[in-house]
Structures are given as C-alpha cells and as structure tokens.
VOSE-169826 format. One record per residue: residue in one letter; y, z negated, x of N, C-alpha, C in turn. Coordinates in steps of 0.1 Angstrom, whole numbers, always signed. Layout:
N
   residu     nc2     nc3     nc1    cac2    cac3    cac1     cc2     cc3     cc1
        A       Y       Z       X       Y       Z       X       Y       Z       X
...
# end
This chain:
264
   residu     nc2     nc3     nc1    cac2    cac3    cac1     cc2     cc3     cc1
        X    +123    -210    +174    +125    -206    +161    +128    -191    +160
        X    +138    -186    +167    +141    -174    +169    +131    -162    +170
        X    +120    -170    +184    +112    -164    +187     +98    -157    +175
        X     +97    -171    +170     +88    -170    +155     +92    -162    +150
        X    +104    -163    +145    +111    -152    +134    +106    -134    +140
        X    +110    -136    +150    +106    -120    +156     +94    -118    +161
        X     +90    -130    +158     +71    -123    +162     +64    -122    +146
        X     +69    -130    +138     +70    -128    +123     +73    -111    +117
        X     +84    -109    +122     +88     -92    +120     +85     -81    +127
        X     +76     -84    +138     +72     -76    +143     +60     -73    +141
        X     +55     -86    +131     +38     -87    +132     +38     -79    +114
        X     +49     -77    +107     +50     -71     +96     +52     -59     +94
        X     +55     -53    +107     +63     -41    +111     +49     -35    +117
        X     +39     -40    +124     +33     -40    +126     +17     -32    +116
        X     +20     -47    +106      +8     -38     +94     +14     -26     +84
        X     +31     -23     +85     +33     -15     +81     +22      +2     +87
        X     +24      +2    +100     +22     +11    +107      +8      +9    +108
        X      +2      +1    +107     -13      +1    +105     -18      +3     +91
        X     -11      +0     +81     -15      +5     +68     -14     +22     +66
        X      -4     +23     +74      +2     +41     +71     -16     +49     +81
        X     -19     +43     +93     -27     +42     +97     -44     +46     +85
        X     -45     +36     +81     -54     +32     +68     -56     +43     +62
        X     -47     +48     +55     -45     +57     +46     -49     +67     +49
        X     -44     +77     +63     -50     +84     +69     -64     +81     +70
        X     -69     +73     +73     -88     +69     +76     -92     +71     +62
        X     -89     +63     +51     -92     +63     +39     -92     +75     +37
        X     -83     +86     +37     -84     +99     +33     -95    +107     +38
        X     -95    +104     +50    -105    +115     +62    -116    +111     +64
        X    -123     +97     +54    -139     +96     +52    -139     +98     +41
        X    -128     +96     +27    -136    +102     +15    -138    +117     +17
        X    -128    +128     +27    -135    +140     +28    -145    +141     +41
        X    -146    +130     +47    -155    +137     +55    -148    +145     +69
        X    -139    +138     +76    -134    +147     +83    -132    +139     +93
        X    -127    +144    +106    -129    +137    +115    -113    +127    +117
        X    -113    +119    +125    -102    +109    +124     -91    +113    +133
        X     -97    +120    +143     -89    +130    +153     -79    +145    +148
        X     -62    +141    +153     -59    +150    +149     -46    +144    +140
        X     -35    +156    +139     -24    +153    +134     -25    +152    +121
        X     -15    +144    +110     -13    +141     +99      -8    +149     +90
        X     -16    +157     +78      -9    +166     +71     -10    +162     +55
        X      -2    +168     +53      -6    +169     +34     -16    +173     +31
        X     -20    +160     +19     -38    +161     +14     -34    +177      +5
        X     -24    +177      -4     -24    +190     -11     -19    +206      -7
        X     -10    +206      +3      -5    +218     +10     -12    +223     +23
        X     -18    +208     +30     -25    +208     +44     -12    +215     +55
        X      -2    +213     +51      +9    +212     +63     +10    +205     +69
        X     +13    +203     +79     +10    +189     +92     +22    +184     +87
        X     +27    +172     +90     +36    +164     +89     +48    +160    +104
        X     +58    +160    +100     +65    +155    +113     +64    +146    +115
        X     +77    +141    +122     +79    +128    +120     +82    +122    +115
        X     +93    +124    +108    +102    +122    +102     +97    +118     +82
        X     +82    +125     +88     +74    +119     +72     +64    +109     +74
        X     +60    +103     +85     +56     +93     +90     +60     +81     +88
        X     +73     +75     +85     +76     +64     +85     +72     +55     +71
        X     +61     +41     +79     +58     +38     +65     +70     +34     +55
        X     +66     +37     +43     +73     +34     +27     +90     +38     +27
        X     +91     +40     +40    +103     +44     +38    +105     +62     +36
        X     +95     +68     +49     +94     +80     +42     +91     +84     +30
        X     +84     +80     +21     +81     +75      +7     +92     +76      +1
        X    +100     +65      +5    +112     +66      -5    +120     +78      -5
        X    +129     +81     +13    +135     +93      +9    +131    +104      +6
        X    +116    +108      +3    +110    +118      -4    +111    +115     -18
        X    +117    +110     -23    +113    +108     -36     +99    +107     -42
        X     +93    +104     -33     +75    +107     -37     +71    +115     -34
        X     +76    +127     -29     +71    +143     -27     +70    +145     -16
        X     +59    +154     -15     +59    +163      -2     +70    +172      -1
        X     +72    +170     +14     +86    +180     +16     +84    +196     +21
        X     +70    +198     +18     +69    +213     +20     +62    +220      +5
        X     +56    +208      -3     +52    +216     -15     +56    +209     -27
        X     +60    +201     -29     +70    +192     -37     +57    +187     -46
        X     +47    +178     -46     +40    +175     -47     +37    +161     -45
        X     +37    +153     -58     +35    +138     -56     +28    +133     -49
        X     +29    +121     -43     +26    +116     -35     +20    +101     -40
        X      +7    +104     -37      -1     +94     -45      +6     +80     -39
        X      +9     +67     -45     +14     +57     -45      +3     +44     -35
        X      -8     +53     -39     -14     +44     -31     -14     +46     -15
        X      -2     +52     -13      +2     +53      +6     +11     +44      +6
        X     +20     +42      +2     +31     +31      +1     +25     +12      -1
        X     +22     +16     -14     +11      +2     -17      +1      -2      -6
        X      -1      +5      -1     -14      -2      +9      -3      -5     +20
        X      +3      +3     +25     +10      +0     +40     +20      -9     +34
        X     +25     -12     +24     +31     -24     +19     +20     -42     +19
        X     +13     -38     +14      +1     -47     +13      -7     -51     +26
        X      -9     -39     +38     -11     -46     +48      -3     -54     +57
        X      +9     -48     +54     +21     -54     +61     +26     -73     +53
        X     +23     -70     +47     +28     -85     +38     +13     -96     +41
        X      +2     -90     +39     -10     -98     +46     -12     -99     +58
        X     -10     -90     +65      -5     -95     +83      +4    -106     +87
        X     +15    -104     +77     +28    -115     +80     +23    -130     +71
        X     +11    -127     +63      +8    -141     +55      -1    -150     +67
        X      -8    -143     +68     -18    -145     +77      -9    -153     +95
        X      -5    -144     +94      +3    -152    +106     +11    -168    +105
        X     +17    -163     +94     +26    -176     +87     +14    -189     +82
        X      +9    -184     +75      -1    -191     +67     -11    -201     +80
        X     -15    -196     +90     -25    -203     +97     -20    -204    +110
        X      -3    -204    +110      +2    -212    +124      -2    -211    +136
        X      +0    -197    +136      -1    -193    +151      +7    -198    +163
        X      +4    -200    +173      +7    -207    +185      +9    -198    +195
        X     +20    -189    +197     +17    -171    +205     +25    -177    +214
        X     +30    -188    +220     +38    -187    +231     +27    -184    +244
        X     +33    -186    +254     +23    -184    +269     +18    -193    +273
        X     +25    -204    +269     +15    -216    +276      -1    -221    +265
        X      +0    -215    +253     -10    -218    +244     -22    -206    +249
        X     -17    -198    +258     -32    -190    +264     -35    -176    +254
        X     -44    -171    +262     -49    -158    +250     -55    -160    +242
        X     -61    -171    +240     -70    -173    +227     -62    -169    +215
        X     -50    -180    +214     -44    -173    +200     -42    -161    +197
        X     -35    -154    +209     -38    -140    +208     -51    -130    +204
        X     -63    -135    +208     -78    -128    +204     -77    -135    +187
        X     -72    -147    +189     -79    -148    +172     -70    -138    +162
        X     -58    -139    +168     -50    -132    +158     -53    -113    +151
        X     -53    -111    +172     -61     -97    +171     -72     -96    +162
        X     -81    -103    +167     -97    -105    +158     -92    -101    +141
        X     -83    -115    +134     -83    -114    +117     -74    -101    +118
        X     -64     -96    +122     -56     -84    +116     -71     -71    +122
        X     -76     -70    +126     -86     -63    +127     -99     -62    +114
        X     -99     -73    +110    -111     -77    +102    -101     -75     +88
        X     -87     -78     +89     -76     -78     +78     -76     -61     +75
        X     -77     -50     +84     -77     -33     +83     -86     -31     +80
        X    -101     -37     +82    -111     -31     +78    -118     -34     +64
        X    -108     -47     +57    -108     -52     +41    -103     -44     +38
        X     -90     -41     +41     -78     -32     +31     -89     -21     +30
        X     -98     -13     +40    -100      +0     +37    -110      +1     +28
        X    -120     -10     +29    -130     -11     +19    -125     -17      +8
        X    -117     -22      +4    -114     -24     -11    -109     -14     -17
        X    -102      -6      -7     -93      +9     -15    -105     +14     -17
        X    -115     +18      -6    -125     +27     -10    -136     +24     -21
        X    -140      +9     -23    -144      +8     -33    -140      +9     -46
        X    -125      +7     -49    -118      +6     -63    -120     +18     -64
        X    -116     +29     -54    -119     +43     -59    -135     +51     -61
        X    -142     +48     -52    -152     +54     -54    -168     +44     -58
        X    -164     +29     -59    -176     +24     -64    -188     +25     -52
        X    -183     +21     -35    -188     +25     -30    -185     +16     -18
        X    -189      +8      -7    -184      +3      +6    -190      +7     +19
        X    -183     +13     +19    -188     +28     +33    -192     +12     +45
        X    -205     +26     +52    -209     +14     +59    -203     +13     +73
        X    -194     +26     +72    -192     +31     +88    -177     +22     +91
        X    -172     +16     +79    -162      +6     +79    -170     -14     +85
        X    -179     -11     +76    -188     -31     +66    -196     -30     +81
        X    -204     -18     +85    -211     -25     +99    -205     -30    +112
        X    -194     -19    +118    -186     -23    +130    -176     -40    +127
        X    -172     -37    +116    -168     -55    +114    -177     -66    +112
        X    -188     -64    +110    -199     -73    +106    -201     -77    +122
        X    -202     -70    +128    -207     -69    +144    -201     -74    +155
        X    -186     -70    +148    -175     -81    +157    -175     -94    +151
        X    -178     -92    +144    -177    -105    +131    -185    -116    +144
        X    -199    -110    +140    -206    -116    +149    -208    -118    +159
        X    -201    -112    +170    -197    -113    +182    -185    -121    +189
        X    -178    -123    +182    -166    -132    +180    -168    -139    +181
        X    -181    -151    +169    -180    -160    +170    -197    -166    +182
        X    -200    -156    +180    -208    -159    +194    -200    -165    +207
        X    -193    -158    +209    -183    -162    +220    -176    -170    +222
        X    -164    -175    +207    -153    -182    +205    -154    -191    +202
        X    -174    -191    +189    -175    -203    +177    -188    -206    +180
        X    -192    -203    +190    -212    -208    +193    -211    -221    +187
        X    -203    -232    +190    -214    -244    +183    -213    -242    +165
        X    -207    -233    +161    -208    -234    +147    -215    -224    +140
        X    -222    -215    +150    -231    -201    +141    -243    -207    +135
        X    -246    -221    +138    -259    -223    +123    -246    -226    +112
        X    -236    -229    +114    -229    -230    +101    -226    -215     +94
        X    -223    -206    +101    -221    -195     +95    -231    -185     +90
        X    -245    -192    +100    -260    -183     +94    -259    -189     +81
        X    -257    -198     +76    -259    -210     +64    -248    -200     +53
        X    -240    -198     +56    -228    -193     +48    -233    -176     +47
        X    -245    -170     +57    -248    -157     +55    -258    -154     +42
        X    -267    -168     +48    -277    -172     +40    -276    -171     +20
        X    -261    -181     +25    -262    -185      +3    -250    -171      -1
        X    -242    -170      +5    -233    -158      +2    -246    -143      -3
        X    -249    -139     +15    -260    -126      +7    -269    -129      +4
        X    -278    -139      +3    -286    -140      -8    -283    -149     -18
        X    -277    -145     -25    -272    -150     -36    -274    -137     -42
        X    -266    -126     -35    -262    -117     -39    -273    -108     -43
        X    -281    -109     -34    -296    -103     -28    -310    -108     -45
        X    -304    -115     -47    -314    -122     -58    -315    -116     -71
        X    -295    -115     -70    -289    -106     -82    -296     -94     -82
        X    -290     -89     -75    -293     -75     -71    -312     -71     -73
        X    -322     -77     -71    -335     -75     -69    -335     -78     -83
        X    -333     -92     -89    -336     -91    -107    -333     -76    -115
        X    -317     -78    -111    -314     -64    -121    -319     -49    -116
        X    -327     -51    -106    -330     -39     -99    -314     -27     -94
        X    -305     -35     -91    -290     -27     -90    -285     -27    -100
        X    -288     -31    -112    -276     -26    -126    -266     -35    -123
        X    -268     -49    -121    -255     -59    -124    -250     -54    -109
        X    -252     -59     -99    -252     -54     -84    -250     -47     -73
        X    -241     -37     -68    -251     -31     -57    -254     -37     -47
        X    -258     -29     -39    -265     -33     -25    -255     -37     -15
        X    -247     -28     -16    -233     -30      -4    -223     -42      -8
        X    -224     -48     -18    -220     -66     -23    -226     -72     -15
        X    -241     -75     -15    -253     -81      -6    -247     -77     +13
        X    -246     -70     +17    -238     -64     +31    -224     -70     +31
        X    -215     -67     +21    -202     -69     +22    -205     -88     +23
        X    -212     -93     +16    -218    -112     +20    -220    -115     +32
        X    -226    -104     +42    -228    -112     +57    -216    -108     +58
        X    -206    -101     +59    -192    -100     +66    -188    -114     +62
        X    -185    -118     +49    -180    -133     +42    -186    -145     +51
        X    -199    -140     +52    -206    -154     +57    -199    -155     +71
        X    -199    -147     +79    -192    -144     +96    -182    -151     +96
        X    -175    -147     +86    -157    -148     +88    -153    -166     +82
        X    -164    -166     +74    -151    -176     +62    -163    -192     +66
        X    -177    -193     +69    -181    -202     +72    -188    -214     +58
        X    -193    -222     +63    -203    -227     +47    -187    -242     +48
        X    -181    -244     +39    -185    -242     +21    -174    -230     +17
        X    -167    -224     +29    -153    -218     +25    -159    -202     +14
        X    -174    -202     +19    -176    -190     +14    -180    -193      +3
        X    -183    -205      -5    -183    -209     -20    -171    -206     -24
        X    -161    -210     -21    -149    -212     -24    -145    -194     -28
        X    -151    -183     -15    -144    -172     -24    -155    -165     -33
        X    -168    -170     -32    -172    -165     -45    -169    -168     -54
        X    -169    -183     -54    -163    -186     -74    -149    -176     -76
        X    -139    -179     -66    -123    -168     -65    -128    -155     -75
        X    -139    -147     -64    -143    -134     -68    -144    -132     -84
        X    -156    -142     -87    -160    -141    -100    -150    -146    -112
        X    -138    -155    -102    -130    -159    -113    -121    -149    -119
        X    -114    -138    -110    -107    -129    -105    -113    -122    -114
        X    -128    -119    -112    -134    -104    -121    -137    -102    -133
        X    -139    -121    -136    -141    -122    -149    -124    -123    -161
        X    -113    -126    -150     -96    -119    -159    -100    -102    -160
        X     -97     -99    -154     -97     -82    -151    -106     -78    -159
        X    -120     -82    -160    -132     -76    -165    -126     -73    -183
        X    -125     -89    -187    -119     -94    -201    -107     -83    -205
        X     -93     -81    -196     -83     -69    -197     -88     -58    -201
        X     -96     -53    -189    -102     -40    -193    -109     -38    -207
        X    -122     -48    -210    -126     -43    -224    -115     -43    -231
        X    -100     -52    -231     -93     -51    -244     -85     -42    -245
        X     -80     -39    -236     -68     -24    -233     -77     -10    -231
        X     -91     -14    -226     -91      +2    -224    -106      +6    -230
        X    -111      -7    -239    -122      -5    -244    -131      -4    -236
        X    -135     -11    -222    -145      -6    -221    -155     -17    -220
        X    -171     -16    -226    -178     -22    -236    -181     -28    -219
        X    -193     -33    -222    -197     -49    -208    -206     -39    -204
        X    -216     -29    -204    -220     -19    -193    -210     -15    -185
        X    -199     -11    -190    -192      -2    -177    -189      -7    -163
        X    -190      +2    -156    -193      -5    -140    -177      -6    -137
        X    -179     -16    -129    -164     -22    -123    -166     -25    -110
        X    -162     -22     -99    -167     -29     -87    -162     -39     -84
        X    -172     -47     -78    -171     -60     -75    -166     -59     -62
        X    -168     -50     -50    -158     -52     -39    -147     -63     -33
        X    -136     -51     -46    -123     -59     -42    -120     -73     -44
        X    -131     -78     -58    -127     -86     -58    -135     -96     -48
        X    -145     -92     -42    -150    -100     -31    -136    -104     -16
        X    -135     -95     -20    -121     -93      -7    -107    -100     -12
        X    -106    -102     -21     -95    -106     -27     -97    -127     -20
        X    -110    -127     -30    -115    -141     -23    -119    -141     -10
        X    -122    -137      -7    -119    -138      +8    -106    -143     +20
        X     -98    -131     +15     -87    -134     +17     -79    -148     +19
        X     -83    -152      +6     -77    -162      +0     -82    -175      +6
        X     -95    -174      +8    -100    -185     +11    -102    -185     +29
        X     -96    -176     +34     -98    -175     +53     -79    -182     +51
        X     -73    -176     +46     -56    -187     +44     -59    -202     +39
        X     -66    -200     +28     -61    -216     +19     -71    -224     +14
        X     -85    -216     +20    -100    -222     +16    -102    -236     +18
        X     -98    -243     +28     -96    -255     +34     -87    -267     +21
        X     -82    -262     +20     -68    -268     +10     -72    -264      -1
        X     -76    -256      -7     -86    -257     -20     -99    -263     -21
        X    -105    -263     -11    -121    -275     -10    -112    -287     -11
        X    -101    -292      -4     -96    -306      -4     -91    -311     -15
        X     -80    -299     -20     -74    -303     -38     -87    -305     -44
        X    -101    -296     -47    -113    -300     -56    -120    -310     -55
        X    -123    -316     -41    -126    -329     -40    -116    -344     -41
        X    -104    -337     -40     -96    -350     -42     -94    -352     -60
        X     -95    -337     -65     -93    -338     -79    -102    -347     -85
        X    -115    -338     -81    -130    -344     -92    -129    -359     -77
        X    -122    -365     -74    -125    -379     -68    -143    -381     -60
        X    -146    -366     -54    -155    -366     -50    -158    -372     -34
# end
C-alpha cells in the first residue's frame, strides 16, 4: 500500500517535470529553434536558474513574473505541467499498474510506452489549440512507436488495430476529400492512425463520438459568448485527444455501460 502510494507520487512528480519539459519543446518548435540548450525567458531571453525551474511552484513564488523583467508569465506553463502531472497519476491509478519486481518489466514498458504517447498528446493539443496545426515532427515519431509497440507486445491484435486505423482515418479521410479541407484538415486524418495504434477497434468509436460530443458543447459556447458564426475554424485536435484519453482509461467501461444500457 505504502509502496503504491509513493510510486503514485512519484509518478505525479514525475509529469510535473515532464510537463515543465513540454513547455520548453512547445515553445522551441513554435519558433523554430533547436531543443538543445538552457532555459530562458521567451520575453527578456535571460537564461533561467534554478531556482525558476521548479514546476508550478516557481510559478507561484513569482507571482507570474519573470524575475529579471517582470513580465507575465503565460499560464499556460503551469496548466500544462499541472495537467500532465495529474494524467500521468490518472493513468497509473486508472489502469492498475502492477510495478512490483515479481510482475517483470513489462508493466514497466507499458507504463513508459502511455506516459510517452501521454507527452506527445499534451504537446500536440497545446500546439493545435494555438496554432490550428499538428506538427508532424511530434504525430510521426509516436505513430511509429505507436506501431512498433504493438508489433512487439500486441502482434496477435494488429489486424484489430489495422481495423481501428482503417475506420478512425478514413473516416476522417472521406471528410476531409468531400470538403476538399474546409470541414477537416489533413493532420485529423494522421492524428486517426495514432488513435487507431493506441486505442484499438471498437475503443476508437468510442473516442470519436467523445470528440465530436465534446466539440459539438464548446462549438455551441463559442457561437453564443463570442459570436462566432459556424464557418469559424476551431480545431478539432484537442478534442480528438481529449477522447482519446478518455477512452485508453475508461473505453472498456463505457462500451460495457452502452451495451448493458441499450440491452445489446
């Protein structure tokens, strides 16, 4: 029990310092820069100590500010390294990990595996909400472990996951070709084979409807609060990732509640 508890806090403490991580990448592909190299202020470009390193907490005793130009501190450094730390700790809790020694390194690869594929969501959902865009240099290297993973770990079930690549991106793929890109883009159809990899046929039903249920609240909010008419582009990304999420924790247990509901 004890032990849980502190592999629990450590695994939280963990995506703290990997979201703080994040942020830094997030920043240094929207400019373009290389990932190598110490941490400074996006507005002053003064390197950072240490002592401004610590996730959300340096945050706090800053008051939000940089401590060389007094200069806000966009919120989305705290939120994210808050957010990956709390879905690292879900994720662990949620799908009952087994990390003692006698259960072998598997559980260990699988866990590595999702908190790996768990950093490379967070970054493309930030990057999409901001820029309407899912970098590929994030969506291909996980697509690829994606698929290599379960080459290795899940061979007797990759015609189930071709099947889940199948209706996920082309689904997406169909959209996308009718509207010639208006309703769609193209990196939705890409961001589907990662879904299909990861989540498996029927779980990846399960987070499209999520997606579309998710986008169609938000979509509805937006026209009313901020006026904006049914062209305006919204990306669909996050909310592919959101379902996702949701359905690699509780996909199982939501196909079971729907067939036990409709008495299927």
């Amino acid at each position: 029990m004890i032990t849980s508890i502190l592999l629990g806090i450590f695994v939280f403490i963990l995506g703290l310092c990997i979201g703080s991580f994040l942020n830094c990448y997030i920043y240094r592909l929207e400019e373009n820069k290389k990932i190598t190299g110490r941490s400074f202020c996006p507005n002053c470009k003064h390197v950072l100590s240490w002592m401004d390193l610590f996730p959300v907490l340096s945050f706090v005793f800053l008051g939000g500010k940089c401590r060389y130009c007094s200069k806000k501190i966009s919120w989305q450094y705290p939120l994210v390294e808050l957010a990956t730390g709390l879905v690292f700790l879900v994720i662990f809790l949620a799908l009952g990990f087994d990390l003692n020694l006698e259960a072998g390194i598997l559980s260990w690869v699988n866990l590595a595996f999702l908190l790996y594929i768990t950093s490379a969501l967070v970054v493309i959902f930030i990057y999409d909400l901001k820029h309407y865009l899912i970098p590929d240099k994030v969506l291909f290297p996980a697509i690829a472990i994606a698929l290599i993973y379960n080459l290795i770990f899940n061979f007797y079930l990759v015609p189930n996951f071709l099947l889940a690549v199948a209706v996920g991106a082309g689904f997406f793929l169909v959209i996308f070709l009718i509207s010639k890109g208006k309703w769609m883009g193209f990196g939705d159809v890409k961001l589907a084979i990662l879904m299909g990899f990861l989540l498996g046929y029927p779980n990846i039903v399960t987070a499209l409807f999520l997606a579309f249920f998710f986008g169609a609240i938000i979509g509805v909010i937006l026209i009313v609060k901020q006026n904006k008419g049914l062209k305006s582009e919204i990306p669909f990304g996050p909310f592919l990732i959101a379902g996702t999420f949701i359905a690699i924790i509780w996909g199982s247990k939501i196909i079971q509640w729907y067939l036990t509901f409709f008495q299927i």
